[in-house]
N, C-alpha and C positions, 0 to 999 in steps of 0.2 A: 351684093353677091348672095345668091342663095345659100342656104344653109343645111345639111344634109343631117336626119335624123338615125338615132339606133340602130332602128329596122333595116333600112336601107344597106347598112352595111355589112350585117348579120345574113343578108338575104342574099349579099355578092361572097360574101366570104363563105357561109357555108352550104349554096348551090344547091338548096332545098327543094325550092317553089321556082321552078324553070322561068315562068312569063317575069316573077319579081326579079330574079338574078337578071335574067336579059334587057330589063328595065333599068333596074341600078346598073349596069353594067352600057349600056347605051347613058347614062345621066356620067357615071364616071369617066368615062373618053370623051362628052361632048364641052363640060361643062365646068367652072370655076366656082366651087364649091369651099362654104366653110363647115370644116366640122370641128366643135367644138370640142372642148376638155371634156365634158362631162359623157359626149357619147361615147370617147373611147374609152373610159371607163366605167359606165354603161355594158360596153361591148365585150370587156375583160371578162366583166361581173358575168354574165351571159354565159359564156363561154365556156368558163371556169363551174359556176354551181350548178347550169341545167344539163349543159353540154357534158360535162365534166373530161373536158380536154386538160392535158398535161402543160404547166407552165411552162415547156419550149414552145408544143405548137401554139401556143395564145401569142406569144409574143413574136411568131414567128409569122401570125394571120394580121397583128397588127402593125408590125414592120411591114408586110404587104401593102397596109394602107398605107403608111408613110411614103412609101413608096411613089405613091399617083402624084405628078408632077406638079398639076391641076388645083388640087387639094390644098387650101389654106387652111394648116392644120398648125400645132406646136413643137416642129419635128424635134427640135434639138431638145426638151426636155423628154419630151416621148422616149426619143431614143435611148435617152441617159436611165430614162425609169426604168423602160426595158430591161436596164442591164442588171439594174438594181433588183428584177422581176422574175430574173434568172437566176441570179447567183445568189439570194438572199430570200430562200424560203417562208422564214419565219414573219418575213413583212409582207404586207395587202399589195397589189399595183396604188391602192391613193397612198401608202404612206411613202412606195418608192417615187411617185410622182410628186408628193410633197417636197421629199429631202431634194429631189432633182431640181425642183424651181426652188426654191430654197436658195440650192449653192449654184444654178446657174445665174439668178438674176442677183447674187452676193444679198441676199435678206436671210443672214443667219444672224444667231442660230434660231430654229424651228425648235420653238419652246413645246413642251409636252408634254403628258404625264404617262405616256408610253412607253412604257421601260425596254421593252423589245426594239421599237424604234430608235431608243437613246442608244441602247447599245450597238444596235446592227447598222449606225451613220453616223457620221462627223457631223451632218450636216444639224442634227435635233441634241439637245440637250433636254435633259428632265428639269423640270418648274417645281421647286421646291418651295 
């Protein structure tokens, strides 16, 4: 299964560079695509420091992508980071994605020396 990078997505979601959105966007209806952990947070990062869009719409362009049926992605931790991406300012999307795969796959606790993290999830504990 091919695998779908950064750009690609960045280019469907914010409708920049007309011929690349119509391209990703022809590659996203036609095709069975994996996209990895690393580009959706990749695409946060983006998003977030060049872009400088508001923590709803970020999570609300990458709930878009979950969305594509097509897409062999992580949704259930996605989504749960998401929430974590929302309601919990003070942490990164990697650290709400960490704690997410964390307590979805039960590999806790998420040792750390994060004290923001320890405090703001059940799921990390500080490494003393």
């Amino acid at each position: 299964m091919p695998t779908i990078d950064t750009n690609i997505i960045l280019r469907w979601l914010l409708d920049d560079v007309p011929e690349h959105t119509a391209a990703a966007q022809r590659l996203l209806d036609s095709s069975n695509c994996v996209v990895p952990d690393v580009v959706l947070t990749e695409t946060v990062y983006v998003l977030e420091r060049v872009m400088r869009l508001s923590r709803d719409t970020i999570a609300d362009s990458i709930d878009a992508v979950l969305a594509i049926a097509n897409l062999d992605v992580n949704r259930a931790v996605w989504q749960d980071a998401l929430t974590g991406y929302r309601t919990r300012p003070k942490l990164s999307i990697t650290d709400t994605y960490l704690a997410s795969l964390a307590n979805l796959t039960g590999n806790t606790p998420l040792y750390t020396f994060d004290r923001k993290l320890a405090n703001q999830t059940s799921a990390a504990q500080l490494l003393h």
